[in-house]
C-alpha positions in Angstrom: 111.3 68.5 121.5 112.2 69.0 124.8 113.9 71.7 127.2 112.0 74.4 124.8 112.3 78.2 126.4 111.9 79.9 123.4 110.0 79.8 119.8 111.5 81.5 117.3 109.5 81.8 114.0 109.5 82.5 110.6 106.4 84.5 108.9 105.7 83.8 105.2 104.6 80.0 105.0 105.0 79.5 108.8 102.6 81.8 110.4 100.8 83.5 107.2 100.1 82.3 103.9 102.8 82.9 100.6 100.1 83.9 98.9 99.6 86.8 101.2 103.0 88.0 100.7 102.9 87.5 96.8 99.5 88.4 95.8 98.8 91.4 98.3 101.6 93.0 99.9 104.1 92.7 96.8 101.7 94.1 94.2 100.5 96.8 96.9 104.4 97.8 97.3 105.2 97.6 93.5 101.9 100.0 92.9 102.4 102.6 95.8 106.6 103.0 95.3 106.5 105.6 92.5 104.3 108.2 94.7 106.0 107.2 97.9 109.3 107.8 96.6 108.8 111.0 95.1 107.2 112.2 98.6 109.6 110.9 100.9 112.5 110.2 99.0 114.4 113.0 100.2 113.3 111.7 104.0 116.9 110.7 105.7 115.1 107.3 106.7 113.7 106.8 103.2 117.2 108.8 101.4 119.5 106.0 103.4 118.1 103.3 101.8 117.4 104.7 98.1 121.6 105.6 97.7 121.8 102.2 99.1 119.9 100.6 95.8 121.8 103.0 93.5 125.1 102.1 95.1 124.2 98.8 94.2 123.3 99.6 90.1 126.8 100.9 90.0 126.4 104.8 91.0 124.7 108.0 91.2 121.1 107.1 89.3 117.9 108.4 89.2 114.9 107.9 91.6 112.6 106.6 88.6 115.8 104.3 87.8 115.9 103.0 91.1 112.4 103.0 91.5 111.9 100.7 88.4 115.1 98.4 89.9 113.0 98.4 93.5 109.8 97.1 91.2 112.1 94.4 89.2 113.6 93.3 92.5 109.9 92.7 94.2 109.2 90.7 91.0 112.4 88.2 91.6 111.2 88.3 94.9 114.7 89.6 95.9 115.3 89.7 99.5 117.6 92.7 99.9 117.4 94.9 103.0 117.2 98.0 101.6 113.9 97.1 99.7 112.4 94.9 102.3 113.0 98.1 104.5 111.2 100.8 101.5 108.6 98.0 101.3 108.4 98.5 104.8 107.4 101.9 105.0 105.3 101.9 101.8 102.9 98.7 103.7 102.8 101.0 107.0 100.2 103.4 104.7 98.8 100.6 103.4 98.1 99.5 107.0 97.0 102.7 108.3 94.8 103.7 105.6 93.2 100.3 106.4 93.9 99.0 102.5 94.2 95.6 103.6 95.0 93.5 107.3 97.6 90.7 107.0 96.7 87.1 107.0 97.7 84.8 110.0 96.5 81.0 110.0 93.9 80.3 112.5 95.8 77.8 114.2 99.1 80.1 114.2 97.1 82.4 116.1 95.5 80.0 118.9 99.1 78.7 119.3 101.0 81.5 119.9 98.5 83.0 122.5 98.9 79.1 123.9 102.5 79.3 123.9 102.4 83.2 125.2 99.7 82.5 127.9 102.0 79.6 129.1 105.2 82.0 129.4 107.4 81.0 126.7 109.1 84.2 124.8 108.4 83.9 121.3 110.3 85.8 118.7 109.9 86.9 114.9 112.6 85.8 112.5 111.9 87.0 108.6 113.5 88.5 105.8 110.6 90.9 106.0 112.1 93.8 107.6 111.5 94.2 111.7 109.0 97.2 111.2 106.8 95.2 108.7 106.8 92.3 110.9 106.0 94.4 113.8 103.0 95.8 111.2 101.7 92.7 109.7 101.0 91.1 113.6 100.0 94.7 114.3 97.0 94.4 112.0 96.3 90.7 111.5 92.9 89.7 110.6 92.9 89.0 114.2 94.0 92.3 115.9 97.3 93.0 117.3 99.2 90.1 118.1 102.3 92.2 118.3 102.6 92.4 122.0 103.0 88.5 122.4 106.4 88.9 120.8 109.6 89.7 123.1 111.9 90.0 120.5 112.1 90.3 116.4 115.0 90.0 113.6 115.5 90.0 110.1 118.2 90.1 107.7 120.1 92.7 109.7 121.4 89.5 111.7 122.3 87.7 108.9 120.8 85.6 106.2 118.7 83.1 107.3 120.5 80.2 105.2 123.4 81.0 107.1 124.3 79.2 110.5 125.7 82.2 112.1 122.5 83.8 112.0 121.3 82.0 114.5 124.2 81.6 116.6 123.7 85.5 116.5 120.0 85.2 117.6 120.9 82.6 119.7 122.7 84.5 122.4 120.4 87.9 121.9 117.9 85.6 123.3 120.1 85.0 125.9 119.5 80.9 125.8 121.7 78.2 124.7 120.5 77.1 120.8 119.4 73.9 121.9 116.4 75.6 124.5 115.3 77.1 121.1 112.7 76.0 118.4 112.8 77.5 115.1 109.4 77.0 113.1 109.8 77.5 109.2 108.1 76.4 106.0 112.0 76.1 104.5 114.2 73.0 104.6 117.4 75.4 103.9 116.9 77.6 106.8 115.9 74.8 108.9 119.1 73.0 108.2 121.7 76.3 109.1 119.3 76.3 112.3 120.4 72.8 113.1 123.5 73.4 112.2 124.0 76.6 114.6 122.3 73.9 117.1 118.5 75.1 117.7 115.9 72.5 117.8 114.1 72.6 114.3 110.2 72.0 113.0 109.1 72.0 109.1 105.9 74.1 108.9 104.4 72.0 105.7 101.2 73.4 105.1 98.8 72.0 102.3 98.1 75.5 101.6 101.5 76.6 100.7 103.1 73.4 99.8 100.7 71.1 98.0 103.4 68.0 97.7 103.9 67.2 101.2 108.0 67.0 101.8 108.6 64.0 103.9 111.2 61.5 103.7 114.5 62.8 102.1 112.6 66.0 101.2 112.4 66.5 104.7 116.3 66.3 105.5 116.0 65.0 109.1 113.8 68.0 110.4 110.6 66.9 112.0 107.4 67.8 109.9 103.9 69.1 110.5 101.0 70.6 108.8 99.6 72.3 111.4 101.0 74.0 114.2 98.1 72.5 116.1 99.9 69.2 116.5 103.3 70.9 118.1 102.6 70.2 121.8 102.5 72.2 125.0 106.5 72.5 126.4 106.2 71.6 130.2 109.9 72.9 130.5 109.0 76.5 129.3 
């Protein structure tokens, strides 16, 4: 790895635990959509997003009727923008009211104070929307790590199975692909990285990935289990 000026870095897997995502924020967002619709739904911010969903069932529907396809969509773990944007909002309460404070691995968050300490720019890359990554390293079990980040992106951009993506991301950060390092816990994103020409890590955590994925499993991207063994970048 070398000529790094930049981390950018995936979330679920990467930097917080999959079962974070699944066993807390997804049930929290499944339970707390019914009220939260039926108080903001008429909200422009909140409106936008709910005509989005019932464009996408075929028409004018109900709010319980896209409230129930919101809750069917967080089961199938669907990533769709306009429900990781309502889930979104509905985790900001959560966050506020104190309800829960989002996991970050230990070593995630030694590293990126390392990396930010040392100068590189470090961005967020998730199909979480933008404001809940902005709210889950704004109330991590080890205060605000928010401010260390000089950028953030989500689906907006692109998928992130999808080269372009991150030719996209790419020049926002204003570096050629190859000075950046994209950190993720999935071979498929890593590979439309690599493709688009950014410098490439698998995150395999024990944690999140009991049967370690070397060899073929791997596809060519370097591997580690902890972000503990990625070492300091001289060039930065």
């Amino acid at each position: 790895m070398n000529g790094i000026g930049a981390i950018l870095t995936d979330i679920e897997g990467t930097t917080s635990s999959i079962s974070f995502v699944k066993d807390v924020l997804f049930p929290y967002a499944r339970r707390a959509l019914p009220g939260f619709v039926r108080e903001h739904g008429q909200e422009p911010q909140v409106r936008q997003w709910l005509d989005a969903v019932a464009v996408e069932c075929g028409g004018i529907c109900s709010d319980e009727v896209i409230v129930e396809t919101l809750q069917g969509w967080i089961d199938q773990d669907r990533k769709h923008t306009a429900l990781k944007a309502l889930q979104g909002m509905v985790w900001s309460a959560g966050y506020r009211n104190a309800d829960f404070t989002a996991h970050v691995y230990p070593d995630a968050v030694e590293v990126l104070r390392r990396w930010h300490a040392q100068g590189l720019p470090l961005y967020v890359y998730s199909s979480g929307s933008v404001p809940a990554q902005k709210l889950l390293f704004g109330h991590s079990d080890a205060g605000d790590l928010s401010g260390m980040f000089s950028g953030w992106f989500d689906t907006t951009t692109g998928g992130k199975r999808e080269a372009d993506s991150y030719r996209r991301i790419a020049e926002a950060i204003g570096l050629p692909a190859g000075r950046i390092l994209f950190l993720s816990d999935v071979v498929e994103e890593l590979d439309a990285a690599r493709e688009a020409g950014l410098q490439t890590l698998l995150i395999d955590r024990i944690a999140d990935h009991p049967v370690p994925r070397e060899g073929d499993a791997a596809n060519g991207h370097r591997r580690t289990q902890s972000l503990m063994e990625i070492p300091t970048f001289p060039d930065a």
